[in-house]
C-alpha positions, 0 to 999 in steps of 0.5 A: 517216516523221519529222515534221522541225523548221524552223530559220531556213532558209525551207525545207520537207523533201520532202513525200513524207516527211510521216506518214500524216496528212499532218503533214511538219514543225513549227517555222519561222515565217511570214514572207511567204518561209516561207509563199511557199516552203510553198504552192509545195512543196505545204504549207501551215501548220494549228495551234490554240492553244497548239501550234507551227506546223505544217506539213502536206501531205495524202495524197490532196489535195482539188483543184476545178478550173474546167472540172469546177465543179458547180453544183447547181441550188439554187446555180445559183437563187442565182446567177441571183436576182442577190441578191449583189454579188461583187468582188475585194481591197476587204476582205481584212482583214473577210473573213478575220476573219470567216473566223476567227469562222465557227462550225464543225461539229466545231471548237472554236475556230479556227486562224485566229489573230491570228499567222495574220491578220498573216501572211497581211495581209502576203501581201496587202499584198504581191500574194500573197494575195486575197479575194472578198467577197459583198456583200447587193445591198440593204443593201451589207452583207459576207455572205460572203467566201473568202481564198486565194493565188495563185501561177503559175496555183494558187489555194490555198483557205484559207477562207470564211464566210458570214452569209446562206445561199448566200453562201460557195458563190456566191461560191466559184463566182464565183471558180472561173468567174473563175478558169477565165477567166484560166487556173487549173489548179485551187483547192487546197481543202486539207481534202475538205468536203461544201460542196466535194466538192458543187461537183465537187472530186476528190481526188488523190494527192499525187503528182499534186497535186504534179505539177499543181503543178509545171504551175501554177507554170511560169506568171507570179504575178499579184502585186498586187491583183486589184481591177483584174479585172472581175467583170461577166461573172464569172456569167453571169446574174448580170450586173445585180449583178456589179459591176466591181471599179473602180466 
């Protein structure tokens, strides 16, 4: 195995070649081209200060897919107490920032860094990237949220916050209910948390995550904003205060 440096060319090794931990190159940028190619050859960018990019492709990979979403009966409660408003791309640059100040278990600082946030600005500007913000059904306020990208019938999950309990997960299963209605194969979760294995994520070798992969992208990119998608029948006694994302 070799850990490979990215020059100009926007372009990844095979991920099969990645070391144990799932480290495959380092160097490179992140234009939207670069980031793109990353997340379609199943690998995506995780660094902290003071380091280089880096670029990784995990063995095995955590994938949650739609039609095998858990929800316990604590979330399911949430859910049907309608205490949430759930819509798609109204802020994608509040929720991922609050994403990078989310205090983590473990985590000294975060990866999210200003770089980072541009970056995946850009992929949003763009149609690439999306957000699903959890909204307090009283005060209007942003409690939660979750960012990702989209490509072929992938999401790719790459992180979530939340101010009020329940927020994240009700949103993260909102999001999973729409994205089983418009196809998804499945939400790439990347790193195998407790919150995600408790909503029904697997783990998979990267042989077959790569496989699925393959399957999703053979679908049409939904580029462009999904404030368009309507929310309303997101959860199903959830309706009175899903609202629809044109309102």
């Amino acid at each position: 195995m070799a850990i490979y440096r990215l020059f100009d060319d926007p372009v990844f090794p095979d991920p099969a070649e990645a070391e144990a931990d799932g480290l495959l190159a380092v160097g490179g940028d992140l234009s939207p081209l670069r980031l793109v190619n990353a997340y379609a050859a199943g690998v995506f960018p995780w660094y902290g200060q003071e380091s280089p990019i880096l670029w990784w492709s995990p063995d095995p990979r955590p994938i949650l897919e739609p039609a095998r979403l858990h929800v316990p009966k604590s979330l399911r409660r949430t859910l049907n107490a309608n205490r949430f408003r759930f819509t798609f791309d109204r802020d994608f640059g509040a929720v991922i920032r609050a994403c990078a100040e989310q205090p983590r278990p473990g985590q000294d600082g975060t990866w999210i860094l200003p770089e980072m946030i541009e970056a995946y600005e850009r992929l949003h500007v763009l149609g690439f990237a999306h957000s699903l913000e959890a909204r307090d059904g009283e005060g209007g306020d942003l409690v939660g949220g979750i960012y990702g990208l989209a490509l072929g019938r992938a999401f790719f999950g790459e992180s979530m916050f939340h101010t009020v309990s329940g927020a994240s997960q009700a949103g993260l299963a909102v999001l999973m209910r729409h994205l089983g209605e418009r196809g998804y194969h499945f939400l790439d979760c990347q790193q195998a948390t407790p919150h995600v294995l408790r909503l029904g994520a697997r783990e998979v070798s990267r042989r077959e995550f790569l496989r699925r992969l393959n399957l999703a992208l053979r679908q049409p990119t939904e580029q462009g904003p999904w404030t368009g998608h309507d929310l309303s029948g997101a959860w199903s006694n959830g309706r009175s205060q899903a609202e629809s994302a044109q309102s």
